[in-house]
C-alpha atoms as a printed R data frame, in Angstrom:
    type eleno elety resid chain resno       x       y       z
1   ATOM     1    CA   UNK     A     1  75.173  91.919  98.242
2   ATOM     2    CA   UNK     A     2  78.397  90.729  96.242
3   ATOM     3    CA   UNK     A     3  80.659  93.761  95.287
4   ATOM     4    CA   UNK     A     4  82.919  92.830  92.381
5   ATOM     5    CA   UNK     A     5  86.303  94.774  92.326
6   ATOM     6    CA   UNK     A     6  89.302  94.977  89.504
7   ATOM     7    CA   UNK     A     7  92.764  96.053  90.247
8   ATOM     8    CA   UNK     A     8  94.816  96.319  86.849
9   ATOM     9    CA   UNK     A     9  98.520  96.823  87.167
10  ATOM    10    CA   UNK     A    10  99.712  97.918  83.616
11  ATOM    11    CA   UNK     A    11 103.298  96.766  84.196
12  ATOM    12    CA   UNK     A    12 106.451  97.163  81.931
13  ATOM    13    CA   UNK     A    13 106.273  94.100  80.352
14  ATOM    14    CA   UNK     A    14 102.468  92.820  80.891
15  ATOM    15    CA   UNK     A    15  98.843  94.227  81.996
16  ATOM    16    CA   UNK     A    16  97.949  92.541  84.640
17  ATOM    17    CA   UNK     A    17  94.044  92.317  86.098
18  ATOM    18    CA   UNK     A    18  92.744  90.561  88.893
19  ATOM    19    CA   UNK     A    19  88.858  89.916  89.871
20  ATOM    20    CA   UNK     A    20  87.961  89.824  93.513
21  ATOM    21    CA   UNK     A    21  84.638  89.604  95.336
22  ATOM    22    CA   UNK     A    22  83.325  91.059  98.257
23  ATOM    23    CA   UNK     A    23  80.119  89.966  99.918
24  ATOM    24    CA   UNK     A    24  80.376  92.093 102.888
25  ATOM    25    CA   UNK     A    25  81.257  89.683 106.049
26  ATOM    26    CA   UNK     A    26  82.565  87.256 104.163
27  ATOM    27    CA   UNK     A    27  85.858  86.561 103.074
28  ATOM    28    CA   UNK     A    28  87.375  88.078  99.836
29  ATOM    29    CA   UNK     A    29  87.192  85.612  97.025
30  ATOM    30    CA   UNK     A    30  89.481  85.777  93.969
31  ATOM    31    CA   UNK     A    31  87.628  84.303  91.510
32  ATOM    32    CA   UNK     A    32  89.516  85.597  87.867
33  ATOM    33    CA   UNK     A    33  92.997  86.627  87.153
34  ATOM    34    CA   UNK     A    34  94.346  87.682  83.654
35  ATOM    35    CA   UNK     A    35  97.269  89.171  82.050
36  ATOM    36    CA   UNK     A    36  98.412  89.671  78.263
37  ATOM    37    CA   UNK     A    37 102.061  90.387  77.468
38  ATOM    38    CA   UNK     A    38 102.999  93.833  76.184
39  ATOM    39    CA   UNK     A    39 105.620  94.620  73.310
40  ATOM    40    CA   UNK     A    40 108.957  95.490  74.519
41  ATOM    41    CA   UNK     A    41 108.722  98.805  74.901
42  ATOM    42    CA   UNK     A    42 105.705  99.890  75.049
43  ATOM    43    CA   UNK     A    43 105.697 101.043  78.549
44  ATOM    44    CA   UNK     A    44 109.406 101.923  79.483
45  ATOM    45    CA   UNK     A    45 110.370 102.873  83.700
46  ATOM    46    CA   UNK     A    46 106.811 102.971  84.395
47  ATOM    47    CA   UNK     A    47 106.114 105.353  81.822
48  ATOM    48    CA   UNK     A    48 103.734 105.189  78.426
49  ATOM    49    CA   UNK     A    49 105.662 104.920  75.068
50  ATOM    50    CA   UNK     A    50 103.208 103.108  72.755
51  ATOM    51    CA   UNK     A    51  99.718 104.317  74.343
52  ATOM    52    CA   UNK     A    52  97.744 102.204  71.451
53  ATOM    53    CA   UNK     A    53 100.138  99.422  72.234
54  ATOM    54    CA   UNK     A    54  98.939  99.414  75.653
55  ATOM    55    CA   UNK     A    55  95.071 100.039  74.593
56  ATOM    56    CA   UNK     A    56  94.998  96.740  72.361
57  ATOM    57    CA   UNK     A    57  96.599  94.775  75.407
58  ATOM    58    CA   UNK     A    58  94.136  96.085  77.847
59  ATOM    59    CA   UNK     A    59  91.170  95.136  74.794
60  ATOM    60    CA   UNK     A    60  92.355  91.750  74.529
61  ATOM    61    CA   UNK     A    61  92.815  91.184  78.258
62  ATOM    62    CA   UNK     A    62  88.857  91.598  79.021
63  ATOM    63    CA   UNK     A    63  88.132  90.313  76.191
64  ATOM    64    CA   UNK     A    64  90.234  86.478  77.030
65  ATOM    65    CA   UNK     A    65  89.619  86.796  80.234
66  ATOM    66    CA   UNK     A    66  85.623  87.882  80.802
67  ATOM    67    CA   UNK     A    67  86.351  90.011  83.561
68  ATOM    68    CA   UNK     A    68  82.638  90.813  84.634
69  ATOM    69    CA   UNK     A    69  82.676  94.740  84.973
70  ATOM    70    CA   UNK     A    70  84.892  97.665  83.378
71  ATOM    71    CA   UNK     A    71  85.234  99.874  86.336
72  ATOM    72    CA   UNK     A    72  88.587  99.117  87.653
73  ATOM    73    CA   UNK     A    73  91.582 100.511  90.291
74  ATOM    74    CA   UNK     A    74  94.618 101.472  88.523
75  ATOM    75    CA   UNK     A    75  98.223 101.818  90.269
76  ATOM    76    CA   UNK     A    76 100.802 103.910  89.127
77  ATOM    77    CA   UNK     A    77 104.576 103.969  89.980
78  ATOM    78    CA   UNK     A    78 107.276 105.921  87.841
79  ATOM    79    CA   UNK     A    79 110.180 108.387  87.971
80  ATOM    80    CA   UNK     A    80 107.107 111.087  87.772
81  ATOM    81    CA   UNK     A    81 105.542 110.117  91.379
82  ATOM    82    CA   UNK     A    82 107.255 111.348  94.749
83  ATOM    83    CA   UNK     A    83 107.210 109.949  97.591
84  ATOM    84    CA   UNK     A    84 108.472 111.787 100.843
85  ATOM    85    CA   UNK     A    85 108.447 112.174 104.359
86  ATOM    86    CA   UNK     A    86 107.968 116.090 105.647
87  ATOM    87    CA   UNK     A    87 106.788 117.196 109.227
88  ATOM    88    CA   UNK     A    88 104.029 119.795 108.866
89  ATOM    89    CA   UNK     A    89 102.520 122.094 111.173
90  ATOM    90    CA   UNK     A    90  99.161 120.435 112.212
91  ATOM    91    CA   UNK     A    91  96.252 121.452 110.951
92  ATOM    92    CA   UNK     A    92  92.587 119.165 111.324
93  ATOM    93    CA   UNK     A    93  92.254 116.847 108.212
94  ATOM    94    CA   UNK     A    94  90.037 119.296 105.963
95  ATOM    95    CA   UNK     A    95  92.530 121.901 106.737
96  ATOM    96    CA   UNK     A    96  95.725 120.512 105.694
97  ATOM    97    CA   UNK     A    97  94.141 118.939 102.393
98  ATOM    98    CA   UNK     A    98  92.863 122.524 100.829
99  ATOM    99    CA   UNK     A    99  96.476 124.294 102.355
100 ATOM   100    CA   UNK     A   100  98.723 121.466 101.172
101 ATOM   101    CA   UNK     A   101  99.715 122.778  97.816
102 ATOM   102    CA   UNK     A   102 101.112 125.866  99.363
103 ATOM   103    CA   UNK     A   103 103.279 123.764 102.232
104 ATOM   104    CA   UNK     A   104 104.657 121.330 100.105
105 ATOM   105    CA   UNK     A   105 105.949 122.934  96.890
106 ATOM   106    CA   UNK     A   106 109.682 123.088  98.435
107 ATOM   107    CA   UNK     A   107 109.617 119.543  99.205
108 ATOM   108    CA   UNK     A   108 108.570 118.104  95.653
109 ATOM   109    CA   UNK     A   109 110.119 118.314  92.322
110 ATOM   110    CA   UNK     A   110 107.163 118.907  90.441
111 ATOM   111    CA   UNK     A   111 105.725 122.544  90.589
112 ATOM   112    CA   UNK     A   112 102.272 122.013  92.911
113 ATOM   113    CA   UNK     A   113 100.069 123.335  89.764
114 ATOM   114    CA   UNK     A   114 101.149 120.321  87.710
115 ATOM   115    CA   UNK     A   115 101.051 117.764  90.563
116 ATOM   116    CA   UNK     A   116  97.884 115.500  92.066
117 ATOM   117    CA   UNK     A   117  98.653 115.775  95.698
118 ATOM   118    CA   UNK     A   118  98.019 112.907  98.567
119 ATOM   119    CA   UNK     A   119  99.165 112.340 101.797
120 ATOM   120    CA   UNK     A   120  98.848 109.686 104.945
121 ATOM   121    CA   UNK     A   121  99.606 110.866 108.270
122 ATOM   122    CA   UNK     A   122 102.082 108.528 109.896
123 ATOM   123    CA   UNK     A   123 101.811 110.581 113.662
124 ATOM   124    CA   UNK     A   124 101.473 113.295 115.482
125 ATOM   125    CA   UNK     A   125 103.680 114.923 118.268
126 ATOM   126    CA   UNK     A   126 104.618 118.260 119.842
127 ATOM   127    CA   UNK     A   127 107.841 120.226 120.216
128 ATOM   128    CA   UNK     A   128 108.319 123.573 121.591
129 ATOM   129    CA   UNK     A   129 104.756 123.356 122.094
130 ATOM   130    CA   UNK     A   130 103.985 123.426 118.729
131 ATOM   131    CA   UNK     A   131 101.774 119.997 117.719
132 ATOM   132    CA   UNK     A   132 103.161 118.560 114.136
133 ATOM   133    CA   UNK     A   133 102.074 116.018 111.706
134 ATOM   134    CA   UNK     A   134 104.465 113.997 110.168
135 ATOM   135    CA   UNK     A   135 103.661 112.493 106.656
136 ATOM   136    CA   UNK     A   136 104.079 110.797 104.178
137 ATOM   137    CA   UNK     A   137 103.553 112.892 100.760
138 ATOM   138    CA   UNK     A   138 102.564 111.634  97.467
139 ATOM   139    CA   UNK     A   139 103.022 113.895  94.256
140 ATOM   140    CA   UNK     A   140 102.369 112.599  90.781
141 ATOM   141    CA   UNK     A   141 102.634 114.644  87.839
142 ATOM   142    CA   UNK     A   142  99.145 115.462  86.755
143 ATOM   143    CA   UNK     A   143  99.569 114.600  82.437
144 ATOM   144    CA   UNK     A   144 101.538 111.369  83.550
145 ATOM   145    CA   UNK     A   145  98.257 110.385  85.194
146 ATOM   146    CA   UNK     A   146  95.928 111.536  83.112
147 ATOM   147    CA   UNK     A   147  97.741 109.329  79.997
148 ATOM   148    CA   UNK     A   148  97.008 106.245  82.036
149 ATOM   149    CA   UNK     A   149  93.164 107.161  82.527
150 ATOM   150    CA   UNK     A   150  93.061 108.080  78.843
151 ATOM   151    CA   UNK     A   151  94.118 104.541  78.016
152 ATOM   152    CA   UNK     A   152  91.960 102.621  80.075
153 ATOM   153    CA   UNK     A   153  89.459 105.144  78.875
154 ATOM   154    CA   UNK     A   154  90.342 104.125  75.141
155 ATOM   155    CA   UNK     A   155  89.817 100.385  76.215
156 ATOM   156    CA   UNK     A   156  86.387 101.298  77.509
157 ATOM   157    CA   UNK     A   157  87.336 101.030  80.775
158 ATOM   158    CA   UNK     A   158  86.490 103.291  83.839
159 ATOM   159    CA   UNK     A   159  89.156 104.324  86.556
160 ATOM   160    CA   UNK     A   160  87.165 104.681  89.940
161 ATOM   161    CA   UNK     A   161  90.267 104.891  91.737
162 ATOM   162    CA   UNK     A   162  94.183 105.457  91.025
163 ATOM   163    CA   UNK     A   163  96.577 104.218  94.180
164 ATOM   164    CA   UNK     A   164 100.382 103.910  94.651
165 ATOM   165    CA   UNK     A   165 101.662 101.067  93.433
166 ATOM   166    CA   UNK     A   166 103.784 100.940  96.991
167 ATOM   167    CA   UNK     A   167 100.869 100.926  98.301
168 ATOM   168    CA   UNK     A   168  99.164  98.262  96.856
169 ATOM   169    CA   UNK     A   169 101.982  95.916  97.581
170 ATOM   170    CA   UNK     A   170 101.977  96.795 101.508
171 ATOM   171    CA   UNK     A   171  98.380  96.139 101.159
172 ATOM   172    CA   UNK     A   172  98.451  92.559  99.630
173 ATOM   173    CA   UNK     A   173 102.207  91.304 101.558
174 ATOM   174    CA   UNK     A   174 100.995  92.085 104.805
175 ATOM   175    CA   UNK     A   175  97.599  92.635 105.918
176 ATOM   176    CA   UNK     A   176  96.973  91.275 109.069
177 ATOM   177    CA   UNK     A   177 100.091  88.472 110.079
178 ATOM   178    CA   UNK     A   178 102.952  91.473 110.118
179 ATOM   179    CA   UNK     A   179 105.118  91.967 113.351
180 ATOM   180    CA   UNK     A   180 104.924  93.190 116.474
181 ATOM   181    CA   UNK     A   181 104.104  97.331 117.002
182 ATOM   182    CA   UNK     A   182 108.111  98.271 117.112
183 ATOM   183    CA   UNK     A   183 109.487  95.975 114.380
184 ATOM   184    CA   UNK     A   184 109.661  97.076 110.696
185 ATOM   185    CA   UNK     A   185 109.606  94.830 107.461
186 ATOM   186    CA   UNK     A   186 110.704  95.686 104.073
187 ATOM   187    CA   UNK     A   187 108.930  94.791 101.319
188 ATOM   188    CA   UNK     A   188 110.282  94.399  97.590
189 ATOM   189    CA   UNK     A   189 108.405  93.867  94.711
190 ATOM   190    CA   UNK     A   190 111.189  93.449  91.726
191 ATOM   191    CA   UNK     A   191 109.361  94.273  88.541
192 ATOM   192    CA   UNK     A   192 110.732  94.312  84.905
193 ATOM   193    CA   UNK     A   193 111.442  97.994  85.219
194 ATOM   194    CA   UNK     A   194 110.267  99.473  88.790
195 ATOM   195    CA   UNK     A   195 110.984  98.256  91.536
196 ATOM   196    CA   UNK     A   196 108.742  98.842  94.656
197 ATOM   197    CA   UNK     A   197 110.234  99.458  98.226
198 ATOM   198    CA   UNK     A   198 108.426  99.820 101.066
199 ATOM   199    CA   UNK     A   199 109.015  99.569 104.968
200 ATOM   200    CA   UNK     A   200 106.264  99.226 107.339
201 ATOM   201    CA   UNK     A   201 105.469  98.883 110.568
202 ATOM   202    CA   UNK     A   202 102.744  96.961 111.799
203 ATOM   203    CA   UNK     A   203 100.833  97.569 108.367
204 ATOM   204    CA   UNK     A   204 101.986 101.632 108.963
205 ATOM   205    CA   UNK     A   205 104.017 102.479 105.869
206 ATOM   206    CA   UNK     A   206 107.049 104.201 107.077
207 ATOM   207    CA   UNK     A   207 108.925 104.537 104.023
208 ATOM   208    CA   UNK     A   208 108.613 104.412 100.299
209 ATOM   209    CA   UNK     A   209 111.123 104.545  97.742
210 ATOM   210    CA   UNK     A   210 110.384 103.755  93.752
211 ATOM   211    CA   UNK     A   211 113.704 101.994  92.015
212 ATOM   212    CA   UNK     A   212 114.114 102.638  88.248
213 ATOM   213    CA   UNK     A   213 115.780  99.108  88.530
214 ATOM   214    CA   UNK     A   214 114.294  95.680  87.383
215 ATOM   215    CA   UNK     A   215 115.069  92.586  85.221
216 ATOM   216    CA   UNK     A   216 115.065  94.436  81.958
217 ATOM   217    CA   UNK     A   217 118.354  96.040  82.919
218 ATOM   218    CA   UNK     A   218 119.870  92.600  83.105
219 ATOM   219    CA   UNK     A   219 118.573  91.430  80.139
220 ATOM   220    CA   UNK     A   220 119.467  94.467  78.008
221 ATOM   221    CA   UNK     A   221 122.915  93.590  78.974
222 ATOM   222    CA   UNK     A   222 122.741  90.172  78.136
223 ATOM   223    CA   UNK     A   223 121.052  91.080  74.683
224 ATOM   224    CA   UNK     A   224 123.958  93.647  74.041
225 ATOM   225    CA   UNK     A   225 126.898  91.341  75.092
226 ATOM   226    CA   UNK     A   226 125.355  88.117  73.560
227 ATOM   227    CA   UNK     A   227 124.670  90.097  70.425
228 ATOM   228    CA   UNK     A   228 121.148  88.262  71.079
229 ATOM   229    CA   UNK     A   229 117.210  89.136  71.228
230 ATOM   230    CA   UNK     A   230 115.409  89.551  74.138
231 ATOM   231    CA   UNK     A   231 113.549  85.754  74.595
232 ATOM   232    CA   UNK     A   232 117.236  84.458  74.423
233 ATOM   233    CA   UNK     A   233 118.286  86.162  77.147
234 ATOM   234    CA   UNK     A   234 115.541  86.073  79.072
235 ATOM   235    CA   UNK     A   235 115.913  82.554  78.882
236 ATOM   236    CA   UNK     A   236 119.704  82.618  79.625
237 ATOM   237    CA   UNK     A   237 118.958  84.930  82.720
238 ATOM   238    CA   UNK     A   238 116.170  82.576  84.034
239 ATOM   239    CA   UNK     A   239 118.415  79.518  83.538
240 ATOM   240    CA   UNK     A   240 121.861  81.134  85.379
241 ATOM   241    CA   UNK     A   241 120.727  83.232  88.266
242 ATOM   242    CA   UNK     A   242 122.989  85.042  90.428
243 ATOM   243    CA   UNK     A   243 126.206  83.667  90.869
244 ATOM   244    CA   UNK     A   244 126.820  82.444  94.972
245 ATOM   245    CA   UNK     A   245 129.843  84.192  94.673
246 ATOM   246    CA   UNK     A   246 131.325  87.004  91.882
247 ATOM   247    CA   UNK     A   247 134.493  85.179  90.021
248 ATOM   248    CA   UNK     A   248 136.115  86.310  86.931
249 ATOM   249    CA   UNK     A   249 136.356  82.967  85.990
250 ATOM   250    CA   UNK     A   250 132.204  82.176  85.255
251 ATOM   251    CA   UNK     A   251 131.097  82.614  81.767
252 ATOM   252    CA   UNK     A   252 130.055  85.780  80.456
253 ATOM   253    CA   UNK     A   253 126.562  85.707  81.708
254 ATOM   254    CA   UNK     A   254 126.923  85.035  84.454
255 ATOM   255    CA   UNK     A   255 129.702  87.817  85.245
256 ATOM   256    CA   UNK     A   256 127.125  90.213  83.666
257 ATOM   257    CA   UNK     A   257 124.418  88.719  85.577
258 ATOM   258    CA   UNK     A   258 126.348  88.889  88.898
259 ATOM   259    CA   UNK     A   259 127.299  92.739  88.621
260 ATOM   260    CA   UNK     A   260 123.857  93.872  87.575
261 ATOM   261    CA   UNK     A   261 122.370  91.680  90.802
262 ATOM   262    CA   UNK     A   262 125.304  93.360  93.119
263 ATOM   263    CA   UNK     A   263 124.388  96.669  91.973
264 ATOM   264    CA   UNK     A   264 120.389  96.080  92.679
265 ATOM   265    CA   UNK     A   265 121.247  94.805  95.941
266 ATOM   266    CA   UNK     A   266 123.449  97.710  96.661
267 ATOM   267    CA   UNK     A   267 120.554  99.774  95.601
268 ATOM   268    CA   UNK     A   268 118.355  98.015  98.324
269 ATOM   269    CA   UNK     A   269 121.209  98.308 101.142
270 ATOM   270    CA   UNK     A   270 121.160 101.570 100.107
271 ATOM   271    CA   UNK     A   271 118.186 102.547 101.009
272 ATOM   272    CA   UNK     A   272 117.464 100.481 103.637
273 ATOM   273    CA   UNK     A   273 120.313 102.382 105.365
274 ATOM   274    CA   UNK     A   274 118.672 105.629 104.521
275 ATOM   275    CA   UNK     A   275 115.372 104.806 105.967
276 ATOM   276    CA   UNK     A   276 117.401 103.844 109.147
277 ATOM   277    CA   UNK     A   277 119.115 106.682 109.733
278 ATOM   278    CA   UNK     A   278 115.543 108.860 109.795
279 ATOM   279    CA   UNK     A   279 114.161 109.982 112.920
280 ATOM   280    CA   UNK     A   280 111.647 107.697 114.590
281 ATOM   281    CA   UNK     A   281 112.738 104.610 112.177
282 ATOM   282    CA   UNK     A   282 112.074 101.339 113.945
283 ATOM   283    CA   UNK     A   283 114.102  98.573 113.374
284 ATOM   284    CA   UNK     A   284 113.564  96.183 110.127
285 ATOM   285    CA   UNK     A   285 113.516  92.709 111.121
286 ATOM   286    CA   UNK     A   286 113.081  90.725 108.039
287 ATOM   287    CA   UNK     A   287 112.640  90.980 104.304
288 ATOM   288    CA   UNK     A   288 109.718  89.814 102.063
289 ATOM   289    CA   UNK     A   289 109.933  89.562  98.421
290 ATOM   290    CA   UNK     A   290 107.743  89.314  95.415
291 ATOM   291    CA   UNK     A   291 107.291  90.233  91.580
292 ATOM   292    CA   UNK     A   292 108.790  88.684  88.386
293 ATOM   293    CA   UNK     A   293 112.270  89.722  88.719
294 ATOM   294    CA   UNK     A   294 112.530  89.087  92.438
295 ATOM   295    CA   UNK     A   295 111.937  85.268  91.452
296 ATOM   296    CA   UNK     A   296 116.001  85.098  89.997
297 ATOM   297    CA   UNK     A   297 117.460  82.264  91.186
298 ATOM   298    CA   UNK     A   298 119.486  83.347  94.079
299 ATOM   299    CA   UNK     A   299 118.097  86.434  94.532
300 ATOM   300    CA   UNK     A   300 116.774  85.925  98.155
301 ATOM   301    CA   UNK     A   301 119.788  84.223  99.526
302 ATOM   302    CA   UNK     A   302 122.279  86.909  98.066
303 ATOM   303    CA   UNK     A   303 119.359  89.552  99.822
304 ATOM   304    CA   UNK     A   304 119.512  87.745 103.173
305 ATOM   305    CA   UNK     A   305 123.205  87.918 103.207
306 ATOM   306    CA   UNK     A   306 123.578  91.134 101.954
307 ATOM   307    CA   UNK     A   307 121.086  92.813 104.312
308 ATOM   308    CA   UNK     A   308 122.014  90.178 107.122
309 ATOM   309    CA   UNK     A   309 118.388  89.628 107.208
310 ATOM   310    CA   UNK     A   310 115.879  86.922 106.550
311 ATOM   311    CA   UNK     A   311 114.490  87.061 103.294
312 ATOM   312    CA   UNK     A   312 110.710  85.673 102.712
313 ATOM   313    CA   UNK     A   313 108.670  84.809  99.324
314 ATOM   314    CA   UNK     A   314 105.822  87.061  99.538
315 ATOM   315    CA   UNK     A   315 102.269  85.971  99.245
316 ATOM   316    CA   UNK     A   316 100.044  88.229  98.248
317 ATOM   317    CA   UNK     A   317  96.735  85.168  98.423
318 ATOM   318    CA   UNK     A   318  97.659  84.430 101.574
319 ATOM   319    CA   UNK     A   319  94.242  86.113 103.387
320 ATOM   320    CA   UNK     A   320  91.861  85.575 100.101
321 ATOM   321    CA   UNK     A   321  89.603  82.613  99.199
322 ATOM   322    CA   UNK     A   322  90.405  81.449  96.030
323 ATOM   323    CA   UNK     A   323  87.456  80.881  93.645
324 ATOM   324    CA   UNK     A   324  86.573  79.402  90.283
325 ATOM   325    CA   UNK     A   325  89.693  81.344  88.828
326 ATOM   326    CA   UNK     A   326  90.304  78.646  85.983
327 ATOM   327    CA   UNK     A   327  93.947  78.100  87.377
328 ATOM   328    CA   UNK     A   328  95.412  74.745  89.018
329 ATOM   329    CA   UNK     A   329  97.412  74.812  92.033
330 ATOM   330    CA   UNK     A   330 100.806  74.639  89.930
331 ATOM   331    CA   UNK     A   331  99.474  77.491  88.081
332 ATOM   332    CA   UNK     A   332  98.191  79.547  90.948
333 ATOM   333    CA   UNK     A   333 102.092  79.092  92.853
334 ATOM   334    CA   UNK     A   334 103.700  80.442  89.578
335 ATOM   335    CA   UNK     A   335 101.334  83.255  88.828
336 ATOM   336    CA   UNK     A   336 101.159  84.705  92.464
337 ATOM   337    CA   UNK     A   337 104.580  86.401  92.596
338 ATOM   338    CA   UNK     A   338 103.407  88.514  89.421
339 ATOM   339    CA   UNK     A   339 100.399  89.481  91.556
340 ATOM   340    CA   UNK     A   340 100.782  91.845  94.982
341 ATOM   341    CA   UNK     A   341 100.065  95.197  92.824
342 ATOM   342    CA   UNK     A   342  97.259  94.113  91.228
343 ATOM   343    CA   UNK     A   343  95.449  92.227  94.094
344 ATOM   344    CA   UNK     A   344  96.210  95.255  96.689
345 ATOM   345    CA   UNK     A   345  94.463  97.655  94.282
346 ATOM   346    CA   UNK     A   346  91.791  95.638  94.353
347 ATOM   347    CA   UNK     A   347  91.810  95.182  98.103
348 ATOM   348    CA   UNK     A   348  91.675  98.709  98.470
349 ATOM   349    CA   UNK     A   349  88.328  98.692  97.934
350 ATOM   350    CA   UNK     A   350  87.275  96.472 100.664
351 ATOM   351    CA   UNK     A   351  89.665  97.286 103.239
């Protein structure tokens, strides 16, 4: 019997919601994708500004669209979510989930009474003769999540299921074609706002790291030094790109452009060497990237030799049959790097 799944990814500059069907063996069929635009502002670093803003997108997106149900799978991904790695003493799985609030509190930010608490077990191992479980923690603040239900809830929509952005991505960008056991790969998704970063290993996520970086910041500079509004320099962003090389002698946008790129990338070097200085990291191989922002022109080459790394599109349709989705080819190519969060919520129902 068909099982009909939504992921919506309610993004800083769109809501996004894709339809996928599951018929048990068979493959996963995308068969509907929609997304309306949002007002600027309205949802700023991952975070709810302009709630009824946000409720009249989400209206008008079933509405265009027809999406066939109204239970969906929300992601989240904000300043107001942690994400660490912490060894713990082992306990058996029902255990450690009813005595995690009291092990944790020292390693979050957010005080364990205000917090929705998750975890994923990346291994197991012994020292001193003690056995240990090392994990990887997730803490979002518990109002921060409930104003997301309450606006789906608004748009008479039901949340089955809320997920980690992160995690959605790692889902879609590599589900079964990833590297050998050993080999890590870093996934970025470059939002307008958020930017998702995740290594892996062998579909394993290893490390996560949430980036209150995105396009917006180079278009609020552009809009401030052009003395412009936002389409304009969106438009003037899209058309320059990054700069091959940082001179004092390009025009002004692309100066600006340039030093809001090298600091991104510095960001991502960053933490990239973080991640490899951790116990038990495994060596990251290549780079995969995906979401709006991450399509810059000469984004992925400055990456690649930056991180002396190759640097892939990502391709989050790569293991789904597409169906009747109302979308050419051409369209289905330019829409698919705005998709990985919203198709791996939706996976995670199947998979």
């Amino acid at each position: 019997m068909a099982n009909t799944i939504i992921g919506l990814d309610i993004g800083s500059s769109a809501v996004r919601a894709v339809q996928l069907t599951s018929g048990g063996r068979g493959p996963v069929i995308l068969d509907r994708i929609g997304h309306v635009l949002l007002p600027v502002g309205a949802v700023r670093d991952g975070e709810l500004q302009d709630a009824d803003a946000v409720v009249d997108a989400l209206r008008t997106l079933w509405s265009r669209y027809g999406f066939k149900q109204r239970k969906v799978r929300l992601g989240l991904a904000n300043q107001q979510v942690v994400v660490r790695q912490i060894d713990l003493p082992y306990l058996p799985e029902a255990e450690m989930r009813q005595s995690l609030q009291f092990q944790v509190q020292d390693a979050i930010p957010i005080p364990v009474d205000q917090a929705i608490l998750d975890y994923q077990t990346l291994e197991e191992y012994e020292k001193d003769g003690q056995k240990f479980s090392r994990v990887l923690l997730v803490a979002a603040q518990r109002d921060m999540v409930n104003s997301y239900i309450d606006v789906a809830r608004r748009a008479k929509l039901e949340v089955v299921d809320v997920d980690l952005d992160a995690f959605a991505v790692l889902r879609s960008l590599a589900p079964s074609s990833v590297l050998d056991g050993n080999e890590g790969e870093l996934l970025l998704d470059v939002g307008a706002a958020i930017t998702n970063i995740v290594v892996h290993e062998a579909g394993n996520p290893r490390f996560v790291r949430i980036l209150l970086m995105g396009g917006n910041a180079i278009t609020d500079s552009l809009m401030a030094a052009m003395g412009t509004d936002y389409d304009v320099a969106e438009e003037a962003k899209a058309r320059t790109g990054v700069a091959d090389e940082y001179s004092y002698d390009a025009d002004e946008a692309s100066r600006l452009i340039a030093a809001r790129a090298n600091r991104f990338i510095e960001e991502i070097r960053g933490s990239l060497d973080y991640y490899s200085a951790q116990q038990g990291a495994v060596p990251v191989r290549r780079v995969v990237l995906s979401g709006g922002a991450g399509q810059l022109p000469n984004l992925r080459q400055r990456l690649a030799d930056t991180l002396r790394l190759p640097v892939d599109r990502g391709h989050p349709m790569q293991e789904i049959k597409i169906g009747k989705t109302g979308l050419g080819p051409t369209q289905l190519v330019e829409a698919e790097p705005y998709l990985p969060v919203a198709i791996g919520l939706a996976l995670g129902a199947v998979t």
